[in-house]
C-alpha positions in Angstrom: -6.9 -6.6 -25.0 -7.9 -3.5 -23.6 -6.2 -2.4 -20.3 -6.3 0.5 -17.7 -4.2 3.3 -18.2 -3.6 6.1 -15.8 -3.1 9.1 -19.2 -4.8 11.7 -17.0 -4.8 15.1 -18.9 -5.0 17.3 -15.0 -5.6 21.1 -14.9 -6.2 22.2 -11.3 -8.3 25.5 -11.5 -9.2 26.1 -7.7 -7.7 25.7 -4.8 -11.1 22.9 -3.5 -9.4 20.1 -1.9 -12.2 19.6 0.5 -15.0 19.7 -2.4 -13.1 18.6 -5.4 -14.8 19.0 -8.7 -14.5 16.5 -11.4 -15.2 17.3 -15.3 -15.0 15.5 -18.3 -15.0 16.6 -21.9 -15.8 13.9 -25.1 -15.5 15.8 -28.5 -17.1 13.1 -30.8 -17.4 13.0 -34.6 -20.6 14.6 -34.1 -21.0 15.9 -30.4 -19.5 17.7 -27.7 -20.3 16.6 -24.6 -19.5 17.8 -21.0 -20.3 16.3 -17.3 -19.4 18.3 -14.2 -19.8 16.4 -11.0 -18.9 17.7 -7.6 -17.1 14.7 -5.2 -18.2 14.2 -1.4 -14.3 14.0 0.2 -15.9 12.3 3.4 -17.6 9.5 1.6 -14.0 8.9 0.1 -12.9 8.6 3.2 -15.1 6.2 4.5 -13.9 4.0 1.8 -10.2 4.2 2.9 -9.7 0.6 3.0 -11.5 0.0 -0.6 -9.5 -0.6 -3.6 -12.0 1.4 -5.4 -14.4 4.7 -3.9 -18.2 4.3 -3.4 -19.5 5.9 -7.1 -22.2 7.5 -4.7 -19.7 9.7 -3.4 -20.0 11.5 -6.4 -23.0 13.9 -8.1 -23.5 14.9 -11.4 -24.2 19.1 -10.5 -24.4 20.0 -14.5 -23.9 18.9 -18.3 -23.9 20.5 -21.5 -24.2 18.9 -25.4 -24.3 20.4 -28.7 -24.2 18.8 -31.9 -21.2 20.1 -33.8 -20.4 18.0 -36.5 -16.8 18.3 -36.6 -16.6 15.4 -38.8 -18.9 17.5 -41.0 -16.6 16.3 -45.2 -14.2 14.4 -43.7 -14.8 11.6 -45.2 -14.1 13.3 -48.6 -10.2 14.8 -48.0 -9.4 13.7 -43.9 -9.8 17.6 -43.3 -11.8 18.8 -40.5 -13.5 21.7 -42.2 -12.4 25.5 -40.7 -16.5 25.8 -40.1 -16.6 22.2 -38.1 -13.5 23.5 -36.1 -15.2 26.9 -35.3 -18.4 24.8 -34.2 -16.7 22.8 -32.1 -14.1 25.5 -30.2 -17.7 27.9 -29.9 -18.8 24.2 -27.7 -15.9 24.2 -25.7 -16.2 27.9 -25.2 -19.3 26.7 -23.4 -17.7 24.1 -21.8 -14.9 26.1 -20.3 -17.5 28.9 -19.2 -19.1 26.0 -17.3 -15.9 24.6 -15.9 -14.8 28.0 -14.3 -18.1 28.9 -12.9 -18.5 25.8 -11.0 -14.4 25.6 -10.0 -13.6 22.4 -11.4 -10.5 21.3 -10.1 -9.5 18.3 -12.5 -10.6 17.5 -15.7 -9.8 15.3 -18.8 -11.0 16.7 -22.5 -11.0 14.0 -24.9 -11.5 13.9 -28.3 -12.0 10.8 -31.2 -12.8 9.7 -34.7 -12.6 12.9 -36.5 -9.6 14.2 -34.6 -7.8 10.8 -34.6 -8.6 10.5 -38.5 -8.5 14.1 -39.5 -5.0 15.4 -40.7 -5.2 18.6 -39.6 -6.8 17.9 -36.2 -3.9 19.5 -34.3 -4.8 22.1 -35.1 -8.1 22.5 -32.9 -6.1 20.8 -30.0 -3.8 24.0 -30.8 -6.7 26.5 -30.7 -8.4 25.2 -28.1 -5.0 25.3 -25.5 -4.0 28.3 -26.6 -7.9 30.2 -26.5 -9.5 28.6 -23.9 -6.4 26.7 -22.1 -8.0 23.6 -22.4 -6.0 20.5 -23.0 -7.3 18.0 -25.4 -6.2 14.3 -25.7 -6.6 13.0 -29.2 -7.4 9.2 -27.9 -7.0 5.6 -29.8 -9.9 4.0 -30.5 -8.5 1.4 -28.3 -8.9 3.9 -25.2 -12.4 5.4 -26.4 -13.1 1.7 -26.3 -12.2 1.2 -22.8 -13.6 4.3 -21.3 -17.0 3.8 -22.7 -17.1 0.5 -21.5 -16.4 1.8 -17.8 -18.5 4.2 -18.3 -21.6 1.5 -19.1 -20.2 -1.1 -16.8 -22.8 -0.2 -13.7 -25.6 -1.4 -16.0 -24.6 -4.7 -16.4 -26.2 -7.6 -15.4 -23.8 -9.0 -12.9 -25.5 -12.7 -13.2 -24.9 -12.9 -16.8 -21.5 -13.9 -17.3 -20.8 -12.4 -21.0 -22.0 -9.4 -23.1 -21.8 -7.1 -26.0 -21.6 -3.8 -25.8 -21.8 -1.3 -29.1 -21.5 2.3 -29.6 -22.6 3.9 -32.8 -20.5 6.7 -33.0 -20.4 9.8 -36.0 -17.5 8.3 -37.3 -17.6 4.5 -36.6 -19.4 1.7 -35.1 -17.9 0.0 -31.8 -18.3 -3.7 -31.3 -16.9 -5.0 -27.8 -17.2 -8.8 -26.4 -16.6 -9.2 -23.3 -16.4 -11.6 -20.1 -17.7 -10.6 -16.5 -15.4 -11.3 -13.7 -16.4 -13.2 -10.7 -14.2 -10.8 -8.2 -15.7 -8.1 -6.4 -19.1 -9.3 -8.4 -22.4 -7.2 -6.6 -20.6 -5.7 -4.0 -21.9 -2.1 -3.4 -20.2 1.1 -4.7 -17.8 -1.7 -7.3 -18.2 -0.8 -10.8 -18.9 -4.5 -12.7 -15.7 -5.8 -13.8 -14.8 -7.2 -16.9 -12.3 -8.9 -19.3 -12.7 -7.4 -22.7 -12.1 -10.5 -25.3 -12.5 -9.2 -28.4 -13.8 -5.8 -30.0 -14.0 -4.8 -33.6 -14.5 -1.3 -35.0 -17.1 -1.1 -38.0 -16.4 1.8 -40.9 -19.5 3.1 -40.3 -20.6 6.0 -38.6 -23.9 8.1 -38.7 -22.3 11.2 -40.0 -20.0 9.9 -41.9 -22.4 7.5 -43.9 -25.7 10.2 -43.7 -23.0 12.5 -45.9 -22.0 9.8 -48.1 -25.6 8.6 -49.5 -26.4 12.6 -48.8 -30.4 13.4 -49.8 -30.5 9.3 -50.4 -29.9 7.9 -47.3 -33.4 7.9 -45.9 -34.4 5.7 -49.1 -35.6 2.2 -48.3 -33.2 0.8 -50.5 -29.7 2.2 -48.9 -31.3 2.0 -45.5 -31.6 -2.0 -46.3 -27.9 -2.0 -48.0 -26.6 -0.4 -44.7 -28.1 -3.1 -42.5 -26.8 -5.9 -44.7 -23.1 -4.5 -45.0 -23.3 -4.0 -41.1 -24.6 -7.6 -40.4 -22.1 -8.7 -42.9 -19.3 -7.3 -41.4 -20.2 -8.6 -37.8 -20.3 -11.9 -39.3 -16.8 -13.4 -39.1 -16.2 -11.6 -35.6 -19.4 -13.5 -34.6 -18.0 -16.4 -35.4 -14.4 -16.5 -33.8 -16.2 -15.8 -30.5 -18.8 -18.7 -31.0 -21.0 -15.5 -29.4 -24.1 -17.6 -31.5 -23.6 -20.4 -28.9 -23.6 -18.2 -26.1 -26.9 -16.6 -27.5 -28.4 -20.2 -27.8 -27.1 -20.4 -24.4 -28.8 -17.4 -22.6 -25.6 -16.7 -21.6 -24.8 -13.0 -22.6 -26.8 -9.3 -22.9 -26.7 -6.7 -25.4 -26.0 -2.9 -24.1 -26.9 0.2 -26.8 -24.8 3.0 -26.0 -25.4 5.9 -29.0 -27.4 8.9 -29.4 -29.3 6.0 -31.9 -30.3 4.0 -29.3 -31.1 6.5 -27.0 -33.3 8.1 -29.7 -35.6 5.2 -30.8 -35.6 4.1 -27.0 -37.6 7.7 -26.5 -40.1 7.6 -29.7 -40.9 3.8 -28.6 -41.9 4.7 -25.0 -43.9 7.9 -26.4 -42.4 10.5 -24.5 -43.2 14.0 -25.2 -39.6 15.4 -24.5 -36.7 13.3 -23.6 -35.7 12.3 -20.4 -32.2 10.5 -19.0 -34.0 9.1 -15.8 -36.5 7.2 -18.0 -34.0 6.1 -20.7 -30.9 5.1 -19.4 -31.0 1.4 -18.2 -34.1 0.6 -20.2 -35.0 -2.5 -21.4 -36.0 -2.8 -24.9 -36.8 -5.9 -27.3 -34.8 -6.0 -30.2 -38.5 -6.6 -32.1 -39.7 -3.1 -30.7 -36.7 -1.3 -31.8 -36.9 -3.0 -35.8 -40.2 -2.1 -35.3 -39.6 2.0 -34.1 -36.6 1.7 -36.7 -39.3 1.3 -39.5 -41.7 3.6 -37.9 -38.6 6.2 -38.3 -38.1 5.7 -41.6 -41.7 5.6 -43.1 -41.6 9.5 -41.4 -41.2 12.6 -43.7 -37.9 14.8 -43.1 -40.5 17.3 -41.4 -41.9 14.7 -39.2 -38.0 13.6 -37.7 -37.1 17.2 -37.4 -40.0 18.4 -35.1 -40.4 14.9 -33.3 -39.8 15.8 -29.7 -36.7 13.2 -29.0 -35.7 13.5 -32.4 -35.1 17.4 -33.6 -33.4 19.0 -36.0 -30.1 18.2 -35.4 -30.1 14.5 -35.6 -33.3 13.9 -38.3 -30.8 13.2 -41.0 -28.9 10.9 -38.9 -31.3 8.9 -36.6 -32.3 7.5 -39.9 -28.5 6.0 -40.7 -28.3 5.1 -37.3 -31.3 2.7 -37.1 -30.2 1.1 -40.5 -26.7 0.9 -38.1 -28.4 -0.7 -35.1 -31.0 -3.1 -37.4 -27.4 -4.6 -38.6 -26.0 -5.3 -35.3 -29.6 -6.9 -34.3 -28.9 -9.2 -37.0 -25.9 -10.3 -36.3 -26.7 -10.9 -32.8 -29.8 -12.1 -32.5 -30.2 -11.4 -28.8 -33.9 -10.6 -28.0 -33.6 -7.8 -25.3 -30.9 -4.8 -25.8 -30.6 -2.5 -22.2 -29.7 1.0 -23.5 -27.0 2.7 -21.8 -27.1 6.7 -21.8 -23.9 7.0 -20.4 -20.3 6.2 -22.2 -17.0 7.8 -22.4 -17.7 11.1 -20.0 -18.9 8.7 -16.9 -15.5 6.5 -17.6 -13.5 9.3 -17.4 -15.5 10.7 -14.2 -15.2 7.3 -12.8 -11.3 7.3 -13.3 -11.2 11.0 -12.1 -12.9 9.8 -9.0 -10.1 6.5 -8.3 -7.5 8.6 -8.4 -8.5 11.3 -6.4 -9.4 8.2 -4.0 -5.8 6.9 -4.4 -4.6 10.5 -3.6 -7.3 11.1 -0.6 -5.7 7.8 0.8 -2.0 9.0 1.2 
């Protein structure tokens, strides 16, 4: 079972104790993502005798993602690559600039998959302390697990009592089932607990599997072969959680958090450029996304790569991802998915945020 943990990684870099700022770094398989968000100290206060702060006394005041690929060949030698390494230190050059223009004054850097599988991924945790004095965690998947789910936990639906929530990742597919506790249940400024009862981590990830079928993995055929093996794999855990009865049962939801879900969320609502505020609690039928998935993969490589919420960067891999996503869908046949733009940064902001609370209170 996944539990809290207080494994803060703190480096104070201005003296701002009345207008702390929060940051939080998550180096993916694929990604590097930053959130900076600046803390009202007085809204803290008002919530002296909560055992958690109001989230509104928090704002996000800037963010910053590029795609990296530091898992770029790992799955061929466990190696992160010396290009993938300088990819991803020239990101959290970026990051650091960003930090120390704003004045953060705590922050916790992050970073997964590719680092947790990777042999030599010491290496950039070396680099990046010793060039940009930046501390990076390497974290479990157990603790990636945890965070992304606090991170999505304000978008679920407090009056149904179970859910599962997946993340398709660069370098694996996240699986978590999990029961909604009654205490503290739609009170204001409460993230929605939970009881995480099961979770299952699926060897598939869009980088990894995009450079394992390489110029083949847009094909019809491997796209079906990856939805099958997912489904397939989701089957037994399915079926030690009886989650089909709970289905039946109308008893549980289905939250997408992934650059995947995000992605055909955007092409199936037709906007021109992408946009968070639209996205991020959507709901979606799972028909609508089989049916974007397919309209995805029926384009040409030019037609991904100069779509508008697509791009370059991710053409290749949106492609592996819906084949991803179509897999879980079959497995869980739940008719509505609510996509989640939001994961392991806004768990680590939130945590950032109940500790400085815990502090603001002695």
């Amino acid at each position: 079972m996944i539990t809290a943990t207080q494994n803060f990684v703190f480096s104070k870099t201005a003296d701002s104790a009345h207008h702390p700022v929060l940051a939080a770094i998550d180096l993916g398989t694929n990604s590097c993502r930053l959130l900076v968000a600046s803390v009202n100290v007085a809204s803290l206060k008002k919530t002296f005798f909560r055992r958690r702060p109001n989230l509104a006394g928090w704002r996000i005041i800037d963010s910053f993602a590029k795609i990296v690929r530091l898992g770029e060949g790992l799955y061929k030698n466990n190696q992160l690559s010396l290009e993938a390494i300088e990819r991803a230190l020239d990101a959290l050059k970026t990051c650091r600039k960003k930090m120390d223009f704003h004045g953060v004054t705590y922050v916790r850097a992050v970073a997964t998959e590719a680092c947790r599988r990777a042999q030599n991924g010491l290496i950039l945790v070396q680099r990046a302390k010793e060039e940009l004095d930046l501390d990076i965690e390497i974290i479990d998947g157990e603790e990636e697990a945890r965070l992304a789910l606090t991170g999505c936990a304000a978008i679920l639906n407090t009056k149904i009592p179970y859910a599962v929530v997946f993340d398709i990742g660069g370098g694996s597919t996240e699986v978590i089932w999990l029961r909604l506790s009654k205490k503290h249940r739609g009170r204001p400024g409460y993230p929605v607990p939970f009881e995480v009862l099961d979770s299952i981590s699926l060897p598939y990830g869009v980088v990894t599997v995009s450079e394992s079928y390489a110029q083949f993995a847009s094909s019809p055929e491997i796209h079906q072969g990856i939805k099958t093996h997912v489904s397939q794999e989701l089957q037994a855990f399915v079926r030690r959680n009886r989650i089909q009865d709970y289905i039946l049962n109308r008893t549980t939801q289905l939250i997408g958090s992934s650059g995947t879900v995000t992605t055909l969320a955007a092409v199936q609502t037709g906007l021109n450029h992408y946009e968070r505020r639209l996205i991020d609690g959507l709901f979606i039928s799972t028909s609508d996304l089989r049916a974007v998935s397919q309209k995805i993969l029926n384009m040409s490589a030019h037609e991904r790569s100069h779509h508008p919420c697509i791009g370059a960067g991710r053409a290749d891999l949106v492609v592996v991802g819906t084949a991803i996503l179509e897999g879980i869908c079959t497995a869980l046949p739940i008719p509505e998915l609510r996509v989640a733009d939001r994961g392991v940064r806004e768990g680590i902001l939130s945590e950032l945020l109940v500790n400085l609370h815990n502090f603001q209170r002695h």
